[in-house]
DSSP file (Angstrom, degrees, kcal/mol; ACC not computed):
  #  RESIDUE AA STRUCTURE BP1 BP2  ACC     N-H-->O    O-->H-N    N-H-->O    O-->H-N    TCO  KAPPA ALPHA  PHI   PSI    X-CA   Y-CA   Z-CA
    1    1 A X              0   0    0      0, 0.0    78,-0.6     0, 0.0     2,-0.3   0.000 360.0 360.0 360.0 138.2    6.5  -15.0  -20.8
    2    2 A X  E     -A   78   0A   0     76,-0.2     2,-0.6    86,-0.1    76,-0.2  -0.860 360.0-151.8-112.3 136.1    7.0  -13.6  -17.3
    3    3 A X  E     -A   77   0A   0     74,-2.6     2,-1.6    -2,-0.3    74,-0.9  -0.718   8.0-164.0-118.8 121.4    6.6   -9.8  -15.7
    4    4 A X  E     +A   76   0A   0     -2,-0.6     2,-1.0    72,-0.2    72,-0.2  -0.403  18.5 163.5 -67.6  61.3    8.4   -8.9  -13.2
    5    5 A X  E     -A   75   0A   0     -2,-1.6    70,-1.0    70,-0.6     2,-0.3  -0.568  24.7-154.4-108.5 110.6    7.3   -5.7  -11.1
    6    6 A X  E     -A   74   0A   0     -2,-1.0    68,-0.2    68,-0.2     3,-0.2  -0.436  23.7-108.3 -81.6 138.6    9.1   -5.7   -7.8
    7    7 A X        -     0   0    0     66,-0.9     2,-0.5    -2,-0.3    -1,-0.1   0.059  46.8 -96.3 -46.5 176.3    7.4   -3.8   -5.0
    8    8 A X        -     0   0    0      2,-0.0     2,-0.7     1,-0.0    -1,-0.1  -0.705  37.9-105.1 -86.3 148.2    9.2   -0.4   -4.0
    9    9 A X        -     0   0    0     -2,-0.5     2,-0.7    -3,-0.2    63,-0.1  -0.825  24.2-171.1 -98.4 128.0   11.4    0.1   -1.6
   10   10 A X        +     0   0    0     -2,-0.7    60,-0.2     1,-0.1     3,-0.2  -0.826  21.2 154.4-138.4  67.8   11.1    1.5    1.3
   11   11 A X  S    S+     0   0    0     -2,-0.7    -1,-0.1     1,-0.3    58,-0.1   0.224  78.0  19.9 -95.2   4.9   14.0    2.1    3.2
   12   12 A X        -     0   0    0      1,-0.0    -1,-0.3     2,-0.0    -3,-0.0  -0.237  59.6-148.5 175.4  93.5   12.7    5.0    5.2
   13   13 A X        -     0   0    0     -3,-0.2    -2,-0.1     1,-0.2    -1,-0.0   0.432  29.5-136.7 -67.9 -18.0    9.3    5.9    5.8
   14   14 A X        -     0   0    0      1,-0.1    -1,-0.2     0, 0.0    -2,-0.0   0.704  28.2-166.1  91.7  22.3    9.9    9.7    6.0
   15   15 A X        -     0   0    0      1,-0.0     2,-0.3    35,-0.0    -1,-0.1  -0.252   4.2-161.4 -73.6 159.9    7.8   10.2    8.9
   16   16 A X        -     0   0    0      0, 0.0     2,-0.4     0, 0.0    34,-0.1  -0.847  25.9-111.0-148.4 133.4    6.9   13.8    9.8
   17   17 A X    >   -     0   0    0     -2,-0.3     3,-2.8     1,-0.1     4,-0.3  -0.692  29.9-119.5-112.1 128.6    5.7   15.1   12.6
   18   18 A X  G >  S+     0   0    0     -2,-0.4     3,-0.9     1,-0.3    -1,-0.1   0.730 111.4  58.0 -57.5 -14.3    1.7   16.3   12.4
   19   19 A X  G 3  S+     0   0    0      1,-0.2    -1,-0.3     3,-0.0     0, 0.0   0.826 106.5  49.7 -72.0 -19.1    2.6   19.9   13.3
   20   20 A X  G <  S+     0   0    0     -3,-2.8     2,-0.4     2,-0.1    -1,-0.2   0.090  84.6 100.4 -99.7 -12.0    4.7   19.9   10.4
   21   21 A X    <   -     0   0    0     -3,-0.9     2,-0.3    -4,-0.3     3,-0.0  -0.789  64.7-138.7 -95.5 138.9    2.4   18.6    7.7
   22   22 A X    >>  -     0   0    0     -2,-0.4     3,-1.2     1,-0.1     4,-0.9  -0.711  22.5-130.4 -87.6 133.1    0.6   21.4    5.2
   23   23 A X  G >4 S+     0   0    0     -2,-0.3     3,-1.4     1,-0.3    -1,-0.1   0.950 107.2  67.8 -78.8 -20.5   -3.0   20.1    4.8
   24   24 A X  G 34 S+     0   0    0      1,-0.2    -1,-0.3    -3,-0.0    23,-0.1   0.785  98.2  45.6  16.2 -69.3   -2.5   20.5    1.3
   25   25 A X  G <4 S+     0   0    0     -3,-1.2    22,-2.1    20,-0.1     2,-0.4   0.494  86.4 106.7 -96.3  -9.2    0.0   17.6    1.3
   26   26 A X  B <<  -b   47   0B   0     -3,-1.4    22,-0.1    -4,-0.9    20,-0.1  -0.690  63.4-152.1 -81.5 128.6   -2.4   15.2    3.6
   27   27 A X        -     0   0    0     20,-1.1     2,-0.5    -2,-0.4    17,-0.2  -0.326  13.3-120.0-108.4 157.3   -3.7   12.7    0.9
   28   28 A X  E     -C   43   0C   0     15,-1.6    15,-1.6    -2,-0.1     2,-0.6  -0.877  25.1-140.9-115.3 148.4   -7.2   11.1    1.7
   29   29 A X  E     +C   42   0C   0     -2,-0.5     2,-0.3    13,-0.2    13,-0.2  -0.778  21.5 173.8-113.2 144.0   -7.5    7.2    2.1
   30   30 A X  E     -C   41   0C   0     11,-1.2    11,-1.2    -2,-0.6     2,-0.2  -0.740  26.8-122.8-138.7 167.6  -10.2    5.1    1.0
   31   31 A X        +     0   0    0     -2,-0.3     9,-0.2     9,-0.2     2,-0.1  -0.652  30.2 166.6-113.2 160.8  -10.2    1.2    1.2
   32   32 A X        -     0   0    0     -2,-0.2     5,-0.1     5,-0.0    -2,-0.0  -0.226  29.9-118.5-171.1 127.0  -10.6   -1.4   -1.5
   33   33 A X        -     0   0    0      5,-0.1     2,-0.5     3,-0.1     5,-0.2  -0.247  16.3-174.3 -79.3 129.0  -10.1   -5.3   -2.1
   34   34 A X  S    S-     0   0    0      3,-2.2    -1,-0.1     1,-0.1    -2,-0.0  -0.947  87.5 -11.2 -95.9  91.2   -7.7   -6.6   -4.5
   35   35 A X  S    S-     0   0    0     -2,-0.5    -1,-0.1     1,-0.2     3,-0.1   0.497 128.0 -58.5  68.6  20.5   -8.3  -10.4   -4.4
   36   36 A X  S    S+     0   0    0      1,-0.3     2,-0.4     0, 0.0    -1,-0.2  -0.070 117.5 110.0 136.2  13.1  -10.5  -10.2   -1.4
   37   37 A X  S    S-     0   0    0     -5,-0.1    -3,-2.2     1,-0.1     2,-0.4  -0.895  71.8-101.0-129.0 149.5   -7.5   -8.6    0.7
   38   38 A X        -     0   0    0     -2,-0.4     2,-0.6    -5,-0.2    -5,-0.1  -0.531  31.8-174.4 -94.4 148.0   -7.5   -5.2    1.7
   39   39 A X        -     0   0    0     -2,-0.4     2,-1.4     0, 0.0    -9,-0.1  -0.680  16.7-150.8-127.1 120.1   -5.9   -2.0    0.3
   40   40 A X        -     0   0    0     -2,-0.6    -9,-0.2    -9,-0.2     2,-0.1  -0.655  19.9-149.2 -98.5 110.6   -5.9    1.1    1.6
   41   41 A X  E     -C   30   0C   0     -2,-1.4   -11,-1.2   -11,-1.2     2,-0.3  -0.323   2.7-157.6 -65.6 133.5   -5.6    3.9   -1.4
   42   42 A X  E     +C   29   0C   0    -13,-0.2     2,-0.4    -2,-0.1     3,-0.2  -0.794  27.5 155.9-122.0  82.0   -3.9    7.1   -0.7
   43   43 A X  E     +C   28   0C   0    -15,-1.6   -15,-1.6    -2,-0.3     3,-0.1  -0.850  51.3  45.1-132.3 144.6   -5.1   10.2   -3.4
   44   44 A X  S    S-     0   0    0     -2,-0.4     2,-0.3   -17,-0.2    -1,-0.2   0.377 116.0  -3.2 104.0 -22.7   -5.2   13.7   -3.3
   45   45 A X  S    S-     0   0    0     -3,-0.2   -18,-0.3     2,-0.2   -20,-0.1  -0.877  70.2 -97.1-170.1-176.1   -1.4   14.2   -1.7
   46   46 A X  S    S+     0   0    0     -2,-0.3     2,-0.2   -20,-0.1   -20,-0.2   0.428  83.4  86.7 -70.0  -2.2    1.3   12.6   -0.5
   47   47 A X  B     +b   26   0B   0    -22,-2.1   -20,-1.1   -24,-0.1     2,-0.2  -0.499  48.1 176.7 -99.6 155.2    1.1   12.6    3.1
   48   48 A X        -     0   0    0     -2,-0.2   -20,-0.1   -22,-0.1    -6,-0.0  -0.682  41.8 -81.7-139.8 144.5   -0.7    9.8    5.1
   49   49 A X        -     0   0    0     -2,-0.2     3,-0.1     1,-0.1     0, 0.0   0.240  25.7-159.8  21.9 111.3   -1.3    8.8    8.7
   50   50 A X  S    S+     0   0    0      1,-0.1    17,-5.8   -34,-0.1     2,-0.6   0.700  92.4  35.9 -86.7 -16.7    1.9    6.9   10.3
   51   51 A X  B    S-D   66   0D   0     15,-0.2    15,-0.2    13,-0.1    -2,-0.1  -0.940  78.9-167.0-124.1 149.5   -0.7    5.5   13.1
   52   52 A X        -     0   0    0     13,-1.5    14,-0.0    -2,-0.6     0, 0.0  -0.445   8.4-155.1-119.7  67.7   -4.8    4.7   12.0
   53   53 A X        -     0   0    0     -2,-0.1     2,-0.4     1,-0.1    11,-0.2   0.283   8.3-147.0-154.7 147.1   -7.2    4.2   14.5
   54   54 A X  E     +E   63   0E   0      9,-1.7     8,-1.4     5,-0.0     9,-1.0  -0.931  20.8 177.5-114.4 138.7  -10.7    1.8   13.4
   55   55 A X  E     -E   61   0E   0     -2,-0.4     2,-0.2     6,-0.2     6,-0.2  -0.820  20.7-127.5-139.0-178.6  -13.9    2.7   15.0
   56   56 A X  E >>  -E   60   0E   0      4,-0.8     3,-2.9    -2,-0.2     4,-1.1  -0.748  49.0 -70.1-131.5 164.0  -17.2    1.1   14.3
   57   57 A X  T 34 S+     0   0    0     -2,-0.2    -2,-0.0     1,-0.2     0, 0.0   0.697 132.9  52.4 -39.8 -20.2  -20.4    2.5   13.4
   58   58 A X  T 34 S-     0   0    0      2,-0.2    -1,-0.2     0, 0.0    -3,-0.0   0.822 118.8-102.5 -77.6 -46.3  -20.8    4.2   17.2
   59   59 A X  T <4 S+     0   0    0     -3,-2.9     2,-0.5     1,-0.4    -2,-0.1   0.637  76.1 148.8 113.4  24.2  -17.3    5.9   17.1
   60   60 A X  E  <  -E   56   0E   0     -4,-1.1    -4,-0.8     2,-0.0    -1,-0.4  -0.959  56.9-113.7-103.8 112.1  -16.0    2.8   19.5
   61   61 A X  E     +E   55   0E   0     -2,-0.5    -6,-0.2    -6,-0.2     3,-0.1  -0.251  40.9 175.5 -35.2 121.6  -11.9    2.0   18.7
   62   62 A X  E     -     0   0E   0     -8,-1.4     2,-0.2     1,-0.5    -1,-0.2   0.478  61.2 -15.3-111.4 -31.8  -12.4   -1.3   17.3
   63   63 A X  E     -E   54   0E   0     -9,-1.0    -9,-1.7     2,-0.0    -1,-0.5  -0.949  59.3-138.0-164.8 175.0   -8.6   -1.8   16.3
   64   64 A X        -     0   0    0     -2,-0.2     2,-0.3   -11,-0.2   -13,-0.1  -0.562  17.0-160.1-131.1-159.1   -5.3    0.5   15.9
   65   65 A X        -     0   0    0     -2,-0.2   -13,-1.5   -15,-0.1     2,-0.2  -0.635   2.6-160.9-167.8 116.9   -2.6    0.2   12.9
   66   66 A X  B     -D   51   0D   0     -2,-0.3     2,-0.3   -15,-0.2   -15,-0.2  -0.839  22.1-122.7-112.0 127.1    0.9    1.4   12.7
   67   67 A X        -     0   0    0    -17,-5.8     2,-0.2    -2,-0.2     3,-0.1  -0.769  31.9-179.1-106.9 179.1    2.6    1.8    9.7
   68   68 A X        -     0   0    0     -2,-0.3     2,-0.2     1,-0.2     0, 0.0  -0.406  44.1 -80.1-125.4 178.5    6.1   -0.1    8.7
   69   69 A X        -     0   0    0     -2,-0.2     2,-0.2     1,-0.1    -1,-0.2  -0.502  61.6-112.4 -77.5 135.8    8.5   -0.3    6.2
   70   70 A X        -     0   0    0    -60,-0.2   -60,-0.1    -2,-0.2    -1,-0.1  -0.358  38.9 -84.9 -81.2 170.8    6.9   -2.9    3.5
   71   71 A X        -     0   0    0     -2,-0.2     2,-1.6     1,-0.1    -1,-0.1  -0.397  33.7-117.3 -56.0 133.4    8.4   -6.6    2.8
   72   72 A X        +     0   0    0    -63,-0.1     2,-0.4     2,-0.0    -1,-0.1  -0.581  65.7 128.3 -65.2  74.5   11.0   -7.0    0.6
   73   73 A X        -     0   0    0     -2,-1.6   -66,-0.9     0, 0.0     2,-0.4  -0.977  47.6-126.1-106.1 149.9    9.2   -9.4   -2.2
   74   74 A X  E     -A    6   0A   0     -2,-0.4     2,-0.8   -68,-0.2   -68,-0.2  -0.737   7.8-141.8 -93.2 131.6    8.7   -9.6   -5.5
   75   75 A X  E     -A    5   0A   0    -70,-1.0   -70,-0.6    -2,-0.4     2,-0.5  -0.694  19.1-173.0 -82.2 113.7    5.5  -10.0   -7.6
   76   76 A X  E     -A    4   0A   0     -2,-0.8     2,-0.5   -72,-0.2   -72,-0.2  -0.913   6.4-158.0-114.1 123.2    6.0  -12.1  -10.4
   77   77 A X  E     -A    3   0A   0    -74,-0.9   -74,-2.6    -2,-0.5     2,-0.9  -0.756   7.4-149.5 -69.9 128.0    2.9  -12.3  -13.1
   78   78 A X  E     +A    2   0A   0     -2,-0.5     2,-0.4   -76,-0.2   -76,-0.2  -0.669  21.9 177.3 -82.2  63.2    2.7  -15.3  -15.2
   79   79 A X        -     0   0    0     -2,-0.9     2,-0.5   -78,-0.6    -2,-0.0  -0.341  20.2-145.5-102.5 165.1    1.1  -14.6  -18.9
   80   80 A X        -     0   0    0     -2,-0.4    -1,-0.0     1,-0.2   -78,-0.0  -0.610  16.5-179.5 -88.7 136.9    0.8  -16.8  -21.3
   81   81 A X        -     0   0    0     -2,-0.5    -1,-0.2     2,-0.2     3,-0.1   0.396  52.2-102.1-135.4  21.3    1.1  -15.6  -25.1
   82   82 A X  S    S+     0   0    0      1,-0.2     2,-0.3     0, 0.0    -2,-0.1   0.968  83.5 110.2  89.7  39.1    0.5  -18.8  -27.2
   83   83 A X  S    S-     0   0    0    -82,-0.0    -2,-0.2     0, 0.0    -1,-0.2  -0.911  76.0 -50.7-150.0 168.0    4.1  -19.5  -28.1
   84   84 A X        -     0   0    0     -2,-0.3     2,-0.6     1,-0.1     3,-0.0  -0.383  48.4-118.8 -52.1 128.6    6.6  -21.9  -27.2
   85   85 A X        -     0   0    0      1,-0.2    -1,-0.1    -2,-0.1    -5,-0.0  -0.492  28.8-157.2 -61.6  95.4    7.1  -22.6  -23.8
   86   86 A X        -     0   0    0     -2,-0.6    -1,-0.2     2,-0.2     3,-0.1   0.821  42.6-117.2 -79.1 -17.5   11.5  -21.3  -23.6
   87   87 A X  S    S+     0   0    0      1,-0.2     2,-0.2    -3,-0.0    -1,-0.1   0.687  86.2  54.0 115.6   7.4   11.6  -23.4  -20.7
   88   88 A X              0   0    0      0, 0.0    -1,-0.2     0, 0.0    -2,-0.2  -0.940 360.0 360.0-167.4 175.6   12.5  -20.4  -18.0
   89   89 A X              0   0    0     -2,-0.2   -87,-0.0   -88,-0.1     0, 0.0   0.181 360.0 360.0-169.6 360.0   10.9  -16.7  -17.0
């Protein structure tokens, strides 16, 4: 048995221009690995950062980040329930 949950899609990032954002609506982002790869979590509103800046413990730009539209793919999970195999998913 297969489930199928297709990313969203993202056909227009919305972007907003920072004078224009409530701080209210600015969401705060925190990191965390899913399989080893990293996810940056958005909670607390809707809003996030279209550009991200990296510093290192000193406050030194280590890296930058832009964001994009995400990929068009689909996640497909594989589980298994003990049953005859129907031979498609």
């Amino acid at each position: 048995m297969s489930d199928i949950t297709p990313e969203p899609e993202v056909t227009d990032l919305g972007l907003i221009p920072s004078s224009e954002v409530k701080p209210d609506d600015v969401g705060a982002l925190s990191l965390r690995y899913v399989d080893g790869v990293p996810v940056l979590v958005v909670t607390g509103g809707a809003v996030a950062p279209a550009a991200i800046t990296v510093v290192d413990a000193a406050g030194v730009p280590v890296a930058a980040y832009t964001a994009g539209p995400l990929p068009a793919v689909a996640q497909v999970v594989i589980t298994s329930r003990g049953g005859p195999d129907p031979g498609y998913f």
